[in-house]
C-alpha positions as CSV (number, residue, x, y, z in Angstrom):
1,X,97.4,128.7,114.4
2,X,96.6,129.8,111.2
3,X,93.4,129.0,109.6
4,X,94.8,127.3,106.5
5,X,96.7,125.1,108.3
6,X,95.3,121.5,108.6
7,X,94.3,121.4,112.5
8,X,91.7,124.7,112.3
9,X,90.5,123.9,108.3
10,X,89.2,120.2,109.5
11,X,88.0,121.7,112.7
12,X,85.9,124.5,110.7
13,X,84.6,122.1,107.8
14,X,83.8,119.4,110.6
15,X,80.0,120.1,110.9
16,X,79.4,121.0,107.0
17,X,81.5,117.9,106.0
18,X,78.7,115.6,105.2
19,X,77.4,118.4,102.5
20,X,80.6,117.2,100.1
21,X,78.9,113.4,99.8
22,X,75.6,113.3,97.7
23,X,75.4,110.1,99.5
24,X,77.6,108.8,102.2
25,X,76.8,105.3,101.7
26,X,77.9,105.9,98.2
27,X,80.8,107.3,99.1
28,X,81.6,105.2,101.5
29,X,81.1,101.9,99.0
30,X,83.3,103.6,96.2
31,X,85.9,104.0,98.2
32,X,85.8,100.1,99.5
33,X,85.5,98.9,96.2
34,X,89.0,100.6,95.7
35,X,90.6,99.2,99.4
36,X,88.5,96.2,100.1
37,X,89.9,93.9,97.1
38,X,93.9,94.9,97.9
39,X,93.0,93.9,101.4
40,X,91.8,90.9,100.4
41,X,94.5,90.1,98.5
42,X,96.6,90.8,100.8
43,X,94.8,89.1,104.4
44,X,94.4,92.4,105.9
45,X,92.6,92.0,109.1
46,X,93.5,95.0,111.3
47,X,94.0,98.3,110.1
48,X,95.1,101.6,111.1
49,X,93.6,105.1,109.6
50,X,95.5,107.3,110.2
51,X,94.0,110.2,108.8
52,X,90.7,109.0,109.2
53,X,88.5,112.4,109.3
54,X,85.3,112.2,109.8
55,X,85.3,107.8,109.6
56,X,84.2,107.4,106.0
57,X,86.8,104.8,105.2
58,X,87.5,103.6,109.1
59,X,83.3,102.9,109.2
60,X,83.2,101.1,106.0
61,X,85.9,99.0,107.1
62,X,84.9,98.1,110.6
63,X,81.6,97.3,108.7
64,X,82.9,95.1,106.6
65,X,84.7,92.9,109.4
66,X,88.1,94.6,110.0
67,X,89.4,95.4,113.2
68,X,89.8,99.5,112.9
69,X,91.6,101.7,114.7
70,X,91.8,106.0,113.6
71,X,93.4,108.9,114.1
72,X,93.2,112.3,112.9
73,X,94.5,115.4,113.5
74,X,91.7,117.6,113.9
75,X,89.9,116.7,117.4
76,X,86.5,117.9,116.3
77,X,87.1,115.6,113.0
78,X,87.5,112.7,115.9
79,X,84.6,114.3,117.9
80,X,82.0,113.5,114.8
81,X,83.7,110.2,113.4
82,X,83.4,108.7,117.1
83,X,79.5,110.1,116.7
84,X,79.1,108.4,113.5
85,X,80.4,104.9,114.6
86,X,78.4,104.8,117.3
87,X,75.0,105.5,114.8
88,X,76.5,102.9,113.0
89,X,77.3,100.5,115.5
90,X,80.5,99.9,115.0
91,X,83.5,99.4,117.7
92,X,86.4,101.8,116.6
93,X,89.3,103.7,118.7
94,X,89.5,107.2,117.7
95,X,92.6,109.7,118.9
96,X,93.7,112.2,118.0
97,X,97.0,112.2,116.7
98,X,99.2,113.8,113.9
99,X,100.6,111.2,111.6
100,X,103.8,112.6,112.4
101,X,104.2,111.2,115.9
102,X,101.9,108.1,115.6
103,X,104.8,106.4,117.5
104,X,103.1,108.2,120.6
105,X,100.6,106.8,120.3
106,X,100.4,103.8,119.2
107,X,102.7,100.7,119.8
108,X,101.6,97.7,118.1
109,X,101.5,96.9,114.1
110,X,99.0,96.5,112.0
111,X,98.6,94.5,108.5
112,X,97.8,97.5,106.7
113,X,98.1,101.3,107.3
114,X,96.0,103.8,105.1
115,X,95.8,107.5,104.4
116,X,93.0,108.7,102.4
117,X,91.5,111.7,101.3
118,X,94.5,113.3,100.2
119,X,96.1,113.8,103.9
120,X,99.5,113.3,102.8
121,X,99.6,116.7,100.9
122,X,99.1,118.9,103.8
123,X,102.7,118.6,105.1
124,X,104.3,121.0,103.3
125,X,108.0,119.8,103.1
126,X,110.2,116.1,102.5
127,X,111.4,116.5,105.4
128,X,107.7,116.2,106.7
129,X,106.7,113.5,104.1
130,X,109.3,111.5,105.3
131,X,108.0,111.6,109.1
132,X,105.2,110.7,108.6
133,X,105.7,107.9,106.2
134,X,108.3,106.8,108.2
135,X,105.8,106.5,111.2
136,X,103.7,104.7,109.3
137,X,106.8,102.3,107.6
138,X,107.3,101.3,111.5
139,X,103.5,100.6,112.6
140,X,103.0,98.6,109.3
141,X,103.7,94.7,109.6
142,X,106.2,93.1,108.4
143,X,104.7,92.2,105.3
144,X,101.7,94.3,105.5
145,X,100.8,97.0,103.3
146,X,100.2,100.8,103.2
147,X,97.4,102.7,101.1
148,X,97.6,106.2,100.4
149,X,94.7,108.4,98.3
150,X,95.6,112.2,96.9
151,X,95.2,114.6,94.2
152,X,96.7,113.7,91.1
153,X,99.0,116.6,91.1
154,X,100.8,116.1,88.1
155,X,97.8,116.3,86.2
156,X,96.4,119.7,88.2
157,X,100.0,121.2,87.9
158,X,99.8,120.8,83.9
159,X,96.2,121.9,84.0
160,X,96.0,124.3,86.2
161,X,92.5,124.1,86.5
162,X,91.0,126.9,88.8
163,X,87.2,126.3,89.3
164,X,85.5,122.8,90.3
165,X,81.8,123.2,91.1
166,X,81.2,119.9,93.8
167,X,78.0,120.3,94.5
168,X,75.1,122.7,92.8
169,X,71.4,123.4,94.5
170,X,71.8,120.4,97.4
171,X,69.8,120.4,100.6
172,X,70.9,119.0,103.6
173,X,70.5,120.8,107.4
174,X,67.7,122.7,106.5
175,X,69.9,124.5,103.8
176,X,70.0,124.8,100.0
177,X,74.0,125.0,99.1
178,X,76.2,125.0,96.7
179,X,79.5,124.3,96.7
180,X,82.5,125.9,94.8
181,X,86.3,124.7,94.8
182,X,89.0,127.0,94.0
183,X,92.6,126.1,93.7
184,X,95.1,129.3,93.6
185,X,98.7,128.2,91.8
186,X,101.6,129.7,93.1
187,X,105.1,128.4,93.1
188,X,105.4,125.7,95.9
189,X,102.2,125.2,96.7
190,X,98.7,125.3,95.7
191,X,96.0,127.3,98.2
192,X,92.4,125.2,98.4
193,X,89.4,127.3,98.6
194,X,85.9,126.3,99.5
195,X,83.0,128.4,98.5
196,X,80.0,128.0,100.0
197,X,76.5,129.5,98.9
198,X,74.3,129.4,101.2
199,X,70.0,129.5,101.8
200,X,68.3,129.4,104.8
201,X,65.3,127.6,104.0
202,X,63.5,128.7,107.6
203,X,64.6,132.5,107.5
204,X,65.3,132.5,103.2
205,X,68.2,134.7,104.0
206,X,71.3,133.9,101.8
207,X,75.1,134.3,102.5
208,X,78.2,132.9,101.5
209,X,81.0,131.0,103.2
210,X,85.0,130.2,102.4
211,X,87.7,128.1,104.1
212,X,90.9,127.8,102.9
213,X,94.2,125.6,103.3
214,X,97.6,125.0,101.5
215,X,98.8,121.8,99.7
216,X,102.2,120.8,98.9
217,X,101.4,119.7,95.1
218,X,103.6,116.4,95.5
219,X,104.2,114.7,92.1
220,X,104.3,110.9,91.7
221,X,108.0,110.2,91.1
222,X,108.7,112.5,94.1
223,X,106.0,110.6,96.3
224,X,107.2,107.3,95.6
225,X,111.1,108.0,95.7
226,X,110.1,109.2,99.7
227,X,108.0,106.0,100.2
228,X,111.3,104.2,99.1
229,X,113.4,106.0,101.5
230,X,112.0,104.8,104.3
231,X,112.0,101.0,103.7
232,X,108.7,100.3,101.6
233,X,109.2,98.1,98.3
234,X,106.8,97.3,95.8
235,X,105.0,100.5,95.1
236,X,102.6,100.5,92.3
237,X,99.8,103.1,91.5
238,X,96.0,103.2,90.0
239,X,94.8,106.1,89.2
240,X,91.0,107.2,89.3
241,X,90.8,110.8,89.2
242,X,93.1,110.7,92.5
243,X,96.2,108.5,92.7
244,X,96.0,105.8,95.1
245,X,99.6,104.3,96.1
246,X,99.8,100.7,97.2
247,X,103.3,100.4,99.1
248,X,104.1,96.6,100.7
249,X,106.8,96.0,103.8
């Protein structure tokens, strides 16, 4: 499989993941205070992640009293989420699954079904898109909601913004990094780049690192038309640097 397809990227970045987050209980709380008070709202109780990564949101959830289960696609993404849940003392599910084929795995429905960190993106074609959301349309109460979290692509396809330094001099592992995204344009999609510079603070030798994947750069009215398609009503949007899409059954 080629490495900037979804299933080898996640499984590369797995063990450097925690260098993105200057704090993960900051990250972790940031993203609650964007999912927490539509759950609320709402009477979420159980959820489904299903694109859950390394457990940011799924941990943060079960934390705060909702029954969680999580899927990703990347098994070593599963592998470190399940590690972190049990630091945390938590009681989550973990499979590994492509949000494609949930229905394989999952037979039940849950009051709310969410996609964060801009998962959605990596399928590369409507036909795709509308797969998965459709998985997710059937696994979703009747009345329940769906959350989904990505790039604001409208905005990057105007800008075309190349360079976004993340993270500049940070220390974590017994390494001094910095971290570099790069976002190559071309027609149908946009190519993500991570650039790693990298110290050994034992050995003080130095050496850079890159990963790579492609993004289909979905615009709103395109997104939302699909979510329609397959049976969702009610779709509103909030933007905070991403686009986070609120989609009721």
């Amino acid at each position: 499989m080629p490495i900037n397809q979804p299933e080898p990227f996640y499984d590369t970045i797995a063990d450097k993941y925690h260098w993105f987050f200057s704090s993960w209980e900051n990250a972790t709380n940031n993203d609650m205070g964007l999912i927490c008070p539509v759950f609320e709202k709402h009477g979420v109780k159980t959820v489904l992640d299903c694109s859950c990564g390394s457990g940011l949101q799924a941990i943060g959830l079960a934390k705060r009293g909702y029954k969680v289960e999580a899927s990703d696609i990347s098994g070593v993404m599963i592998d470190e989420a399940t590690r972190l849940a049990e630091k945390e003392k938590v009681d989550i599910k973990f499979r590994q699954a492509d949000f494609r084929e949930l229905g394989k795995y999952y037979k039940g429905e849950y009051d709310a079904v969410i996609s964060w960190g801009n998962s959605i993106p990596h399928l590369m074609s409507d036909t795709d898109i509308e797969k998965a959301l459709t998985e997710i349309y059937a696994l979703t109460k009747k009345g329940g909601i769906a959350m989904f979290s990505m790039r604001n692509y409208d905005l990057m396809i105007k800008d075309k913004k190349r360079f976004h330094p993340m993270r500049i001099n940070d220390i974590k592992d017994n390494k001094r990094y910095s971290i570099v995204y790069v976002f190559d344009y071309h027609k149908s999609k946009i190519c993500f780049n991570i650039i790693y510079l990298i110290e050994d603070l034992e050995t003080g030798l130095k050496h850079m690192e890159s990963e790579s994947v492609d993004y289909n750069p979905i615009k709103k009215d395109k997104f939302i038309s699909l979510v329609h398609k397959v049976g969702f009503k009610n779709i509103t949007y909030t933007e905070n640097g991403n686009i986070n899409y609120l989609a009721e059954k």
